[in-house]
N, C-alpha and C positions, 0 to 999 in steps of 0.2 A: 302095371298096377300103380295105383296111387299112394303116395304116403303121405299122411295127414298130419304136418304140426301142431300142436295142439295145447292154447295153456295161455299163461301169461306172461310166456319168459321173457328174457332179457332179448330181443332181438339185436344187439350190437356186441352180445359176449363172441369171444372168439370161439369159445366150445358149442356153441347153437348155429352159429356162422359154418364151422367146417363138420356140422352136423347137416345141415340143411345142403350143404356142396358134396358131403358125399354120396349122399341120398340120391340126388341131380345126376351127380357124374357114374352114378353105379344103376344107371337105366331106369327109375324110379320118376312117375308124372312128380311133382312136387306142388303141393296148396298149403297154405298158412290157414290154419281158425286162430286167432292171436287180438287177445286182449291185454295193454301194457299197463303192468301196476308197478313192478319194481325199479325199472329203469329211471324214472323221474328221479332219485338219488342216488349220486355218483358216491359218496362218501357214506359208508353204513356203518357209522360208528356206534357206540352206546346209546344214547338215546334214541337213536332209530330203532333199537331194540327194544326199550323202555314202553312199560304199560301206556302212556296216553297214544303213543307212534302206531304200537302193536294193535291199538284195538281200531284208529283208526285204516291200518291198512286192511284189519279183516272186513270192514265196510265195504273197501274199495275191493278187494278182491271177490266177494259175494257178491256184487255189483258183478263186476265181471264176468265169474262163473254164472251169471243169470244170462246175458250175453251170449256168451261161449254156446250154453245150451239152446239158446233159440237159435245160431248160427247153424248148431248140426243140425236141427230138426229139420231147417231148411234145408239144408245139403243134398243133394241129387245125383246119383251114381252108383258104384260100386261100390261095397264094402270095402274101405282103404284098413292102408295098416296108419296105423295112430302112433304119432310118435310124439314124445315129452321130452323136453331137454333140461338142462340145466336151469336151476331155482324152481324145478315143476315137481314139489313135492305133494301140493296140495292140489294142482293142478292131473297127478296121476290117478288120483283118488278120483276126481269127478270123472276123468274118463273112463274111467273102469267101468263106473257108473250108467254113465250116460250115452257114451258112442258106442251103440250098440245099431245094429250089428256090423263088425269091424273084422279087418282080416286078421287080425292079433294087435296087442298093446304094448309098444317098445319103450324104457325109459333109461333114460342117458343123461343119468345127474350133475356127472362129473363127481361132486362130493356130496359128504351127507352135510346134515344140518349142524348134526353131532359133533364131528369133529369142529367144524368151521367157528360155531356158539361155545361149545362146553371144551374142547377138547385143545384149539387151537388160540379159540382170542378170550377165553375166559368168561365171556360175557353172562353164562349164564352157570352157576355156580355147579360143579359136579354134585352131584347124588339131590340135589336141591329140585320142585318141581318143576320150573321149567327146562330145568335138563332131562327129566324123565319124561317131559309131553313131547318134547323134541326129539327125543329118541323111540317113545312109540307111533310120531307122524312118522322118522325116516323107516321105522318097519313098517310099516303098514303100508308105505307110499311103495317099496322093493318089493312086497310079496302082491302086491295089486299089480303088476305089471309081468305080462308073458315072457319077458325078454328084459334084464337089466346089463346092459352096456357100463361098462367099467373103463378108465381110463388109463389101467394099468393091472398088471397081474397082482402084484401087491394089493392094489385099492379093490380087484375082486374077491380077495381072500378076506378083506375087511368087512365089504357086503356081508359075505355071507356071516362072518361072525356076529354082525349086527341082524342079523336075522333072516336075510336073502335065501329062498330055498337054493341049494348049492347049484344044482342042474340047469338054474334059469342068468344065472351070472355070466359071463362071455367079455374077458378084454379085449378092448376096442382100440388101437391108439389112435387118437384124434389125429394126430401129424401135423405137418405145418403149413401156416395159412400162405395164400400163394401170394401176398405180396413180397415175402421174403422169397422167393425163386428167385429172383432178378434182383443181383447187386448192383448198385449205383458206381459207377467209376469216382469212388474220390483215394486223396493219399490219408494214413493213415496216420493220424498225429502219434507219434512218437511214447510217448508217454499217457497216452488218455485212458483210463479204466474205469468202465461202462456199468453202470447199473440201473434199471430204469425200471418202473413196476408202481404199486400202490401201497407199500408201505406196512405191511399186512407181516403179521407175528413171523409166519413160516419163513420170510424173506426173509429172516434175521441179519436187519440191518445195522443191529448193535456190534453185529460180528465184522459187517464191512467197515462201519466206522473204526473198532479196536485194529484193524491192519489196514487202513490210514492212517493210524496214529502211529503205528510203527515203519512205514512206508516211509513218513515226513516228505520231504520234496524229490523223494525217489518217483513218485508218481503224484497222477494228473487225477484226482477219481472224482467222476462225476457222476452224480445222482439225481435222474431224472421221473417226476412225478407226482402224487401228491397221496391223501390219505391220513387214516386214523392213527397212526406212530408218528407221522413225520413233525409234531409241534414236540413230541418228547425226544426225536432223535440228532434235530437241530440243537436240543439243549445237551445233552449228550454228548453231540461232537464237540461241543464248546468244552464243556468239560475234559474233554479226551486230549483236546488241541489237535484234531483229528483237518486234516487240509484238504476240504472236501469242494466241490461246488454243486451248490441249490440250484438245479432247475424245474420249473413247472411242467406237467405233464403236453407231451406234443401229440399231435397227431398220428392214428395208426401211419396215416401214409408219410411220415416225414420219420419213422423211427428205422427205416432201411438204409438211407441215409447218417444216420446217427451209429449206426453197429457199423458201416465200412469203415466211419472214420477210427472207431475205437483201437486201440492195440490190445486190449482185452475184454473182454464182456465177461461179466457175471450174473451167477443163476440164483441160488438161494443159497441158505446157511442156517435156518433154522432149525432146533431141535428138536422140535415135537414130531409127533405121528404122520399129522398129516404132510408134514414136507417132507416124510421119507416115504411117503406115497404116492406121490405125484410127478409127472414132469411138467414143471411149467414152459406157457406158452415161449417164455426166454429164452430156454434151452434148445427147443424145437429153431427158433428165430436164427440165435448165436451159431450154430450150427450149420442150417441152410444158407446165412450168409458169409460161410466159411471163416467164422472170427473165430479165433482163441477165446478157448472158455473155460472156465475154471465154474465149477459148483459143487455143493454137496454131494457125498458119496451115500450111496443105499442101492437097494437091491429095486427101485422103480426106477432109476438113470440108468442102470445096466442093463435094463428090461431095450432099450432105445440106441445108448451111446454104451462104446466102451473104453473108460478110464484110461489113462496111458496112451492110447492109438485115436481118439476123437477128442479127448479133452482132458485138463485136469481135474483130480476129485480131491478134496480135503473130507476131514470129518466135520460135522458139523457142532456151528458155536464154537468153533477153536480159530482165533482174529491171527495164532501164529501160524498157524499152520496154514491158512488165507495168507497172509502178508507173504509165507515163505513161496504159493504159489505163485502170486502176481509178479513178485520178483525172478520167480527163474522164467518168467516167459519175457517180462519188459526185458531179461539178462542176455534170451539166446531168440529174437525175432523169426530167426528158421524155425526154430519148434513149433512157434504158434502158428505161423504156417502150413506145416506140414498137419498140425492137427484140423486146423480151420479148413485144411484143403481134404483131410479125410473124411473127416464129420460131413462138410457140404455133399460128395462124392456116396456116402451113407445114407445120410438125408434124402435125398435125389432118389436113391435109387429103392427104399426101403417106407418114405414115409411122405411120397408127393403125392398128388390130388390120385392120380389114377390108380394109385397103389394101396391108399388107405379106401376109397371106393369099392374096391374090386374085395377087398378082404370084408368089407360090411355086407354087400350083397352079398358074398359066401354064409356069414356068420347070420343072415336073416333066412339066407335058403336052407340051409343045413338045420338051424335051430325052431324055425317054425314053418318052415313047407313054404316062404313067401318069395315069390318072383318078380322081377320088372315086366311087363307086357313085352310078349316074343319070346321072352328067354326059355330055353329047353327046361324040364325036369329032371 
């Protein structure tokens, strides 16, 4: 059977990326229908949210969505299954719509809008209307689709609070992308602590910075990337005397290379909802490439890794309790070892390409009757 992409997603996210591979690798033909509207901006700070941005993007996405739908008219074959990925809120809606007839409709948001706008970066003021338009697109966009894929059992219990019929919600863990399989041989600088990401509320980078500042020249911490925090957190570490180094965002393929050298990597630390909902793709990386890793503690990291025997966990937004972890791993290098060496060892055996494939084609058989071409009933 064919599964059909479909929308205007982000084609270079790493959740549409190890959506589209495990579709592939789980017996599934795989076709793109794919019109790009939101990738052309790396940096989605406030005024990309801001009325004049907004009304131009819905131009360019109705553009789009006119596209999109002369693409399926054309389309020739068998009723595929239709799948939405991440940023296809509006995108699940027209399919619901239009790709008819379809062997079911799958959507695999990652997050909602809700958390990310209202809940997570503030952008758009709680109980205010456009927190309420955004939160009846993300129901609407959940209960339009046969199938919503969750990224974690935490974030499917969220769905459904935000509206999702319960029965149709099913965690998915994406797993980790395969360039991180294969560690690079380099030596591990001594002191280096790893952070690297966009800069984004949940990372709570105000947290790394405060256990930098208590760290002082006990350690090396370097912070790789760029984003909508990083002009306030640069100001911040100055204030903190926080001994940090600025780096700009690298290449997916050269950040393999960056986590062997590390002697510790870090995951997140913020405090809101949505990072205690999540495992970012960090931890999945940190992990696979058998690094020591310290991140926030919550019941979606234990969904994946477990605390004490894969990595360390602090609470979140707590810079002593961060500083007190980096220090006892930069303290006893065996530890981190032994965890970096469990986690990879987990990772591998729980969350690599054939493992998270084989559990999607289960969760599409079992929940909508849908098979790869060949596969038994």
């Amino acid at each position: 059977m064919t599964a059909c992409l479909f929308g205007t997603y982000d084609r270079r996210h790493s959740a549409n990326r190890l959506l589209r591979r495990a579709l592939a690798d789980g017996g599934f033909a795989v076709e793109e229908l794919h019109e790009p509207v939101w990738e052309d901006t790396r940096d989605k700070n406030a005024s990309y949210f801001a009325g004049p941005s907004l009304a131009g993007l819905a131009g360019r996405w109705l553009t789009a969505g006119r596209r999109l739908a002369a693409a399926w008219r054309r389309r020739r074959g068998e009723p595929p299954l239709v799948v939405v990925g991440f940023g296809g809120q509006l995108d699940v809606l027209l399919a619901a719509r239009i790709c008819r007839p379809r062997a079911a409709l799958v959507f695999a948001p990652l997050v909602s809008l809700t958390e990310t706008l209202v809940e997570d970066r503030g952008l758009f003021p709680a109980n205010g209307v456009r927190a309420r338009l955004v939160t009846q697109l993300d129901r609407a966009a959940l209960r339009a689709a046969d199938l919503v894929l969750a990224d974690t059992e935490a974030h499917a219990e969220y769905f459904r609070r935000l509206g999702a019929p319960a029965a149709q919600v099913v965690a998915w863990h994406f797993g980790v992308e395969p360039e991180f399989l294969s560690v690079p041989a380099r030596d591990v600088v001594p002191r280096r602590v790893l952070f690297y990401g966009r800069y984004l509320p949940l990372h709570g980078i105000d947290t790394i910075l405060g256990a930098a500042a208590r760290l002082g020249d006990r350690a090396d911490v370097v912070l790789i990337g760029g984003g909508p925090e990083r002009p306030r957190m640069e100001a911040l570490a100055a204030r903190l005397g926080a001994r940090v180094a600025w780096r700009d965002e690298v290449p997916l393929a050269a950040l393999p290379a960056e986590l062997a050298a590390a002697a510790v990597v870090l995951g997140v630390f913020g405090p809101g909802a949505k990072a205690a909902m999540v495992v970012p793709n960090k931890v999945y990386q940190a992990a696979a490439a058998g690094r020591a890793l310290v991140t926030r503690d919550c019941a979606a990291l234990r969904e994946v890794l477990e605390p004490g025997t894969h990595c360390l966990a602090c609470p979140p937004g707590d810079p002593d309790a961060l500083a007190a972890a980096i220090r006892r791993l930069l303290d006893d290098p065996a530890l981190g070892a032994r965890l970096g060496a469990a986690a990879r060892a987990h990772v591998l055996q729980h969350f690599g390409a054939a493992e998270v494939a084989a559990r999607l084609a289960g969760v599409l058989a079992a929940k909508l009757g849908v098979r790869p071409e060949g596969q038994a009933a």
